[in-house]
N, C-alpha and C positions, 0 to 999 in steps of 0.2 A: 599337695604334699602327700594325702592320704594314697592319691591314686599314682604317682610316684614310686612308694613303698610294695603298692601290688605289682606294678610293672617290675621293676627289680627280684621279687620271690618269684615271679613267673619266668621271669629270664635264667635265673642262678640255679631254679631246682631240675636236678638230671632227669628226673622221674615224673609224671601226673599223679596227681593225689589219687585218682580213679585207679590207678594199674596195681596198688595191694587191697587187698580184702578188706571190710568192714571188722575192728575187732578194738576190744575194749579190756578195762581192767575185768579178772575174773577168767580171761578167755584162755585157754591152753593154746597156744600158738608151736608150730615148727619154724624154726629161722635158718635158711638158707645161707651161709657165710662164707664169702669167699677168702681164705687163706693163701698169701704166700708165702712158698718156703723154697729160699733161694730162687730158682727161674721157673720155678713149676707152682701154677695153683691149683690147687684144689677146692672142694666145695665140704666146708665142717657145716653138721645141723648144730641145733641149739633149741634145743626143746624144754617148755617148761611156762609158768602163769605167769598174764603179764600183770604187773604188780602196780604201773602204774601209765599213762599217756600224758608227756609233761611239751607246754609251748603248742597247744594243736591249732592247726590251719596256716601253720606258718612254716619256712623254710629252714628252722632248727629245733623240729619237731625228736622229740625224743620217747621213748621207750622201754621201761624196764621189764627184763624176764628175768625170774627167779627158776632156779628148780635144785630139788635136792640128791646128789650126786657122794653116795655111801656115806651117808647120813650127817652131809656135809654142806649147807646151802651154799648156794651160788647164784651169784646175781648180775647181770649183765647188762650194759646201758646200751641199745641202738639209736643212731639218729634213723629215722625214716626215711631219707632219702639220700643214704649213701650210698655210695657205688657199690659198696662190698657186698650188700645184701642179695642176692640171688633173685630170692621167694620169699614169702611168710603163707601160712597155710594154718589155716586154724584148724584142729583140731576136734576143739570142741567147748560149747558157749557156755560159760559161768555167769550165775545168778546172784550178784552182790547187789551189796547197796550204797557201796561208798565207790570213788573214783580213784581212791591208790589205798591199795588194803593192804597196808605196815604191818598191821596187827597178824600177819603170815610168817613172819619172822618172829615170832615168840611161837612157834606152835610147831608139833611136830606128828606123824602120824596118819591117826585117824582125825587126828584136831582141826589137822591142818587143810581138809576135803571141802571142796568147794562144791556146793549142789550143781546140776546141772538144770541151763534154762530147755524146756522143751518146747 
């Protein structure tokens, strides 16, 4: 049964788990999105900390990025292996200690700076 379940995620996902970057809560990510608008797509980014990695190693593997956009947060849910995604490109690596850090959404500012890991 178990090995059933891996042969089905291995069939149904468009993508290898290997072909985006290693990246985690904490990290600033660029999200590569593709938009359509009527017969033409184009590519919107979406930049911003991912808040959280929800369902990992599996084929409804999801994503939250936050970011704050005129002092207005915004938070966006991707699955990992949808088609629409372009790229993901990280940025740059955050040093937390939890694996979905809520506690971003009460803060604003300078409150809100995530150290960076070197």
């Amino acid at each position: 049964m178990n090995n059933l379940i891996k042969y089905v995620d291995a069939v149904c996902n468009p993508k290898p788990a290997g072909e985006f970057p290693s990246f985690k809560a904490g990290d600033t990510v660029n999200v590569h999105v593709k938009i359509q608008e009527g017969n033409k797509v184009r590519i919107q980014q979406f930049q911003g900390t991912v808040i959280q990695r929800r369902n990992p190693s599996s084929s409804g593997e999801t994503f939250t990025v936050r970011k704050v956009s005129k002092e207005v947060g915004v938070e966006r849910i991707f699955p990992l292996f949808s088609p629409s995604i372009e790229k993901i490109e990280v940025k740059r690596k955050g040093r937390v200690r939890r694996a979905r850090i809520y506690y971003l959404r009460g803060k604003q500012g300078k409150a809100a700076r995530i150290k960076e890991l070197r």
